[in-house]
N, C-alpha and C positions, 0 to 999 in steps of 0.2 A: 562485351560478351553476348552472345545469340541465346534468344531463349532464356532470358535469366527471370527465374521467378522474386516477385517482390518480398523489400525485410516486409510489408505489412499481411503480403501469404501467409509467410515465413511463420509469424508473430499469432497468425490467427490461429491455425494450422496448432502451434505449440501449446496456444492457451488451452485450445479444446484437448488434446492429446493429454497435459496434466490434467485438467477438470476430470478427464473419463476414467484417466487411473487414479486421482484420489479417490474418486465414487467407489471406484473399489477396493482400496484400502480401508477407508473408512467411510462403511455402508451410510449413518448418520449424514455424512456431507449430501448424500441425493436429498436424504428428506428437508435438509435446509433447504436446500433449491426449490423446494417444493413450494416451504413455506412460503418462502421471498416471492416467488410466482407468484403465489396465490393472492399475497397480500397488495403488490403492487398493481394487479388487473383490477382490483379492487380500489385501490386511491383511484387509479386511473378512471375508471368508472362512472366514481361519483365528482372526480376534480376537472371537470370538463377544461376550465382553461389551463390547466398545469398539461394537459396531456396536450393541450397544442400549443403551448410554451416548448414540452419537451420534443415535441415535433419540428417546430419551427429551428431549434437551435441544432438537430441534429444530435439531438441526446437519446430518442427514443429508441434507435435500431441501436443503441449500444448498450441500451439499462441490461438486458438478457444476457448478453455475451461478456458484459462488465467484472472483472474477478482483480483482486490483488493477492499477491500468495506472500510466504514469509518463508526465507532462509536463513543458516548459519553456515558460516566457514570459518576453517582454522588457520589457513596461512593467506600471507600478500598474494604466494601462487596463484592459491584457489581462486582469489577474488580480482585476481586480476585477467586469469583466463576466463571467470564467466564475464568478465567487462566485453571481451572481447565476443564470448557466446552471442550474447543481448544486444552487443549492436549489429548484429546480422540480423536479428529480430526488429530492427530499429529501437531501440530502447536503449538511453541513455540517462548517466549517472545523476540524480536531480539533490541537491542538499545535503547537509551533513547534518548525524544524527549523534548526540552524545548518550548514550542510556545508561552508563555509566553513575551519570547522576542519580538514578532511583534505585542503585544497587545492582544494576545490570552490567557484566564485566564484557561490552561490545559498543563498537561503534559502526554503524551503516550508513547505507544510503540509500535511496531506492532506485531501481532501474523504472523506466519508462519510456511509451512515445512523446515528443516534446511541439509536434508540429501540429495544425488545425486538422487537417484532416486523416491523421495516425490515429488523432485519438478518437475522432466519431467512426473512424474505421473499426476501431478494438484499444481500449487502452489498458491493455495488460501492463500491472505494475505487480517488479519484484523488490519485497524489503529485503534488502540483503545486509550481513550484519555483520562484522568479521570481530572476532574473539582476539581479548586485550590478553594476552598471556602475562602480560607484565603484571597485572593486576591479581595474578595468585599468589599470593601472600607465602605462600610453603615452597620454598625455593627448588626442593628434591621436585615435589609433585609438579610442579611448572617445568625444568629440566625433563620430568618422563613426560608430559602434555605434548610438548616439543616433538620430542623422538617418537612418538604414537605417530601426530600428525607429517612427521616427515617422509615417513614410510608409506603413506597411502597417496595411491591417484584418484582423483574425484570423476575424474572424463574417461570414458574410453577409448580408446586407440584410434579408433573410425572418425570418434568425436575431433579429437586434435587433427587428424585428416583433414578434415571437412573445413575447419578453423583456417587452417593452413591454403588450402585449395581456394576458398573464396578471398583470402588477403591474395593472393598471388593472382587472381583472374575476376575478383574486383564483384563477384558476384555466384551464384550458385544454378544449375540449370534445374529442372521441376523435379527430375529423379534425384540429385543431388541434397536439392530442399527436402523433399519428402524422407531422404535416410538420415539427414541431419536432425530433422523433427524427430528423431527416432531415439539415434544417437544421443544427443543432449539431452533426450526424458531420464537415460538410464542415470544421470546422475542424482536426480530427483527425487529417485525412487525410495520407498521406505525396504531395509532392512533389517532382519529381525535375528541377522548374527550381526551380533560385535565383534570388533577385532580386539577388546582386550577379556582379561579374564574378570571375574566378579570383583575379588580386591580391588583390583584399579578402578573398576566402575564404580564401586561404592567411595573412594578415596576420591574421586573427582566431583560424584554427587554433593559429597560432602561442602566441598571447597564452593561448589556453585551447583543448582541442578545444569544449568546451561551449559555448562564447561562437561559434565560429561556428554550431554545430547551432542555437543558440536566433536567431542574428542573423539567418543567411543564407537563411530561407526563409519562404514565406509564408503560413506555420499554424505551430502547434504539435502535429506529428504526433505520435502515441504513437508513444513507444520502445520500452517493452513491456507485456504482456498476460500476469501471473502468476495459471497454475490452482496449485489449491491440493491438497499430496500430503497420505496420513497415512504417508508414509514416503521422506523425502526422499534419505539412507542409499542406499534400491535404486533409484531413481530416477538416481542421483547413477552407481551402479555401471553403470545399466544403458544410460546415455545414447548411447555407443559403437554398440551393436547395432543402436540405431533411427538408426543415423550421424550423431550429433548430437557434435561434440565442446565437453565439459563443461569451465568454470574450475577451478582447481585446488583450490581448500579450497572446501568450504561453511562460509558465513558465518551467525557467532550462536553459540548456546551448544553444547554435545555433546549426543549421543542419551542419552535419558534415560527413563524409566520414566513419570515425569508431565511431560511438554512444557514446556519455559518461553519465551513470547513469541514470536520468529522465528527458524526457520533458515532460508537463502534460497540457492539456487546457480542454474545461468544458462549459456546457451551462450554460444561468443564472438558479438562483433558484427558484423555483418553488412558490406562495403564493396560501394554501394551505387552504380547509375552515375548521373553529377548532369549537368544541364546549365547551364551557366555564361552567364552573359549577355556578348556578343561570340561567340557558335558555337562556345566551346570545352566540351570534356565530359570531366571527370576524376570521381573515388569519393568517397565520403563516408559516414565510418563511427559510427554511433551507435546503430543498435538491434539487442537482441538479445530474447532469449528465457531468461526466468525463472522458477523454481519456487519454491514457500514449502512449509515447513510450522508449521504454526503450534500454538502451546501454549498456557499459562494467563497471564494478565493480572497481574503483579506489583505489589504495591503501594510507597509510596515507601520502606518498610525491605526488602524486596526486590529494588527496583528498584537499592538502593544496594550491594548483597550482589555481584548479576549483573555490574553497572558496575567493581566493587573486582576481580574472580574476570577477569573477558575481561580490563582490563585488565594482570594480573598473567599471563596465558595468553600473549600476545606472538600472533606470524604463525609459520607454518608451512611447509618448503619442499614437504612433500606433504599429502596427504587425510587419508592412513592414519594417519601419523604425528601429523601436527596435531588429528587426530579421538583419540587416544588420551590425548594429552598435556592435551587440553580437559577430559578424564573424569577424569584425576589431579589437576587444578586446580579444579576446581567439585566435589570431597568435601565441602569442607562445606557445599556447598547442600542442604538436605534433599532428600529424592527419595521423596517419600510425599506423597498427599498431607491424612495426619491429619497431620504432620508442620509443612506446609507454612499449613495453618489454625491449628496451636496457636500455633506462630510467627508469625503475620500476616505472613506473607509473600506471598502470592496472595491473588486472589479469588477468592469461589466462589456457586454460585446455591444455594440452597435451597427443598429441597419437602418437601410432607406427603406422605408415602406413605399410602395405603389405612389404614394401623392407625393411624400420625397422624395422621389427620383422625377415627377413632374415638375417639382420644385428648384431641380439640383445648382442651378444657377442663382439661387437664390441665399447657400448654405457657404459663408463664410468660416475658412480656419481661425481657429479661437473664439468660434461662435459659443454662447452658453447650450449645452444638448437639451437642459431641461424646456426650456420656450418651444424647442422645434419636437421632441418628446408631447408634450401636452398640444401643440399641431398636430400631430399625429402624424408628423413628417418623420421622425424617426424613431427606433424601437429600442428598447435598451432590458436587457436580459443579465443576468448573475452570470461569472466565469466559473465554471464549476471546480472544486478545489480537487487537483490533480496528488497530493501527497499527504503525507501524516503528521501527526501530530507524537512528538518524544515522549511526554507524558504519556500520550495516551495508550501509545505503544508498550512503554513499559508496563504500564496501570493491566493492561490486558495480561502481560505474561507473568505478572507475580497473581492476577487472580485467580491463575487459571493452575497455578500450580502451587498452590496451598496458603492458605495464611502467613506464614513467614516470609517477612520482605527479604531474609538475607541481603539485607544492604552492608557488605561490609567493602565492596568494591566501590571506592571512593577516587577515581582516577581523572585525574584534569583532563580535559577533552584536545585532542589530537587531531584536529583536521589536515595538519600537516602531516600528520604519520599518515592516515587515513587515506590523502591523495597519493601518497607515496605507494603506497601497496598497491592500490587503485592504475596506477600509472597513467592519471590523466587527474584535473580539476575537477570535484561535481557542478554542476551549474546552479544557478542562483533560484532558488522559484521565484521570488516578487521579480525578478528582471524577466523571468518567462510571460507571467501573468501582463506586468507592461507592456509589453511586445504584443501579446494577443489585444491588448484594450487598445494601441495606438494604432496597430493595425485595420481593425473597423473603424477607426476613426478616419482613418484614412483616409478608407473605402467609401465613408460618406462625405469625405469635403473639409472634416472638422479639424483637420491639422496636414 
């Protein structure tokens, strides 16, 4: 096809398009960006080699543009026509999420770009979470859950066009792209009529808040719109000043010298005015406003290290407190990171330096990288963690909507149902992360 604009236009195009209309749905979201601005020119400033670390790896021109959002849907449909949205955007299904486990009656996965240079382009990531209706315990109210969500389209008409149009012609031309960026936001968007009447809203509240957020309206709005800090800690301290009131713990591992994976904190959530069908109008509370910051990409002995250490770390009644107690429990994670590659514990990317590529006849595969590393023949940098953490995910959405875990959604995890709705496999992330590490390796000789 002639003239066809890129899924990474596509994908940039969209991310900025939601950024602008959450800004103004929820005013609060600009002043986050502000903050995270502010604070990260700020590390950058004073952290002269971090900033040309993030330089060199191609991290820098993406820290500003860097967002991941959060949805819900209610049938295989829905979630299987945005599978098909997101890969015109290049963004494809990565992991399977159980939340189910912390009382959360959904299981997701998240959308993203999966190749090297998708994501230093923009790596827009969507959590997407599809509603276990099985798991409504009140047989009547799951039977009416149903019939709600059967009756509504989440896409508009132009939107399935467009879907249709690029499967048949294998691509989208710039006018094409630019009305599809269009088309696709309208499903995004936050609505402030519901489609049922107050009864059912409160009868679904009841059963889950999340069961009515995903039931009772007609999109799946984003909840939120996470920029990305390199210092979550001052963000976290400073939230007050910019009048933002912050949840209590940040969620994920302690502040550390080499980053591991996510730490994520978040304003509360917003109560929102709704209109009820019968002319009544009462609130409804679901989104808020998120921050990450993110570290190195752990592998499965690793990953199994992080998983043993949080779970022996427990909750915390404050920050301070729980932020210190995290640092006495995660000792024995290494905190280096030669440390951290001799133990295969992380990923990492690998390059020739200047004298390494004068060297390059000299770098045997299955060479050790640390000897040619401390040569200064080659460079070895953190793979940045591209996805989330379950817990932590969930930890954010019961913080954020009140003290009660409502844990009474107890439902064995489904990747098989999951994929099925899905209509396709998610992919592995340690097999992504491998991929990226053997790849530089490559590139330098070492395998």
């Amino acid at each position: 096809m002639v003239n066809t604009i890129t899924a990474d236009d596509i994908r940039e195009r969209f991310s900025q398009a939601m950024s602008a209309m959450y800004q103004q749905e929820v005013p609060q979201y600009g002043t986050l960006l502000e903050l995270v601005a502010d604070v990260n020119l700020s590390v950058l400033e004073n952290n002269p080699r971090l900033h040309q670390q993030l330089a060199n790896t191609d991290e820098l021109a993406r820290l500003n543009v860097e967002r991941h959002g959060a949805i819900r849907v209610g049938t295989a449909a829905e979630l299987a026509t945005l599978r098909q949205i997101f890969a015109i955007m290049g963004m494809f299904p990565v992991s399977y999420y159980d939340l189910s486990q912390a009382g959360v009656p959904v299981h997701s996965t998240a959308f993203r770009p999966i190749d090297d240079a998708a994501l230093a382009r923009n790596p827009f990531r969507i959590f997407t979470s599809l509603l276990r209706l099985e798991l409504i315990e009140n047989t009547s109210l799951r039977a009416k859950a149903a019939e709600i969500l059967q009756k509504r389209d989440i896409f508009t008409p132009a939107c399935r066009q467009l879907i249709s149009l690029h499967q048949r012609n294998g691509g989208l031309t710039e006018q094409q792209g630019a009305e599809f960026v269009r088309q696709a936001l309208e499903t995004f968007r936050w609505h402030r009529e519901a489609t049922v009447d107050e009864e059912t809203y409160h009868a679904l509240h009841n059963e889950h808040r999340l069961i009515a957020d995903v039931v009772c309206f007609p999109g799946c709005h984003i909840n939120h719109l996470t920029p990305r800090t390199l210092d979550i800690d001052r963000v976290q301290s400073l939230m007050p000043e910019y009048g933002i009131t912050p949840k209590v713990l940040i969620e994920g591992p302690p502040r550390r010298d080499v980053p591991l994976l996510l730490r994520q904190t978040s304003f509360k959530a917003l109560d929102e005015p709704v209109q009820f069908k019968g002319d009544h109008t009462g609130t409804h509370t679901a989104r808020f406003g998120e921050i990450e910051q993110r570290g190195v990409a752990l592998t499965p002995k690793g990953r199994a290290l992080y998983d043993q250490l949080l779970a022996n770390a427990g909750t915390g009644k404050d920050n301070l407190t729980h932020q210190l107690h995290l640092q006495d429990v995660f000792r024995p994670f290494p905190d280096s990171e030669m440390l951290l590659r001799r133990e295969q514990l992380a990923y990492f990317r690998y390059r020739l330096t200047p004298s390494g590529e004068a060297h390059r006849q000299a770098i045997r595969p299955g060479d050790d990288p640390q000897p040619l590393i401390e040569r200064g023949w080659i460079s070895a940098t953190p793979i940045i963690y591209e996805d989330f953490l379950p817990v932590s995910a969930a930890g954010i959405f019961q913080s954020n909507l009140g003290n009660e875990t409502q844990a009474r959604s107890h439902g064995n995890a489904s990747k098989t149902q999951f994929e099925t709705a899905l209509g396709c496999e998610v992919l592995d992330e340690f097999t992504l992360y491998q991929q990226t590490e053997d790849r530089s390796k490559r590139r330098c000789g070492l395998v």
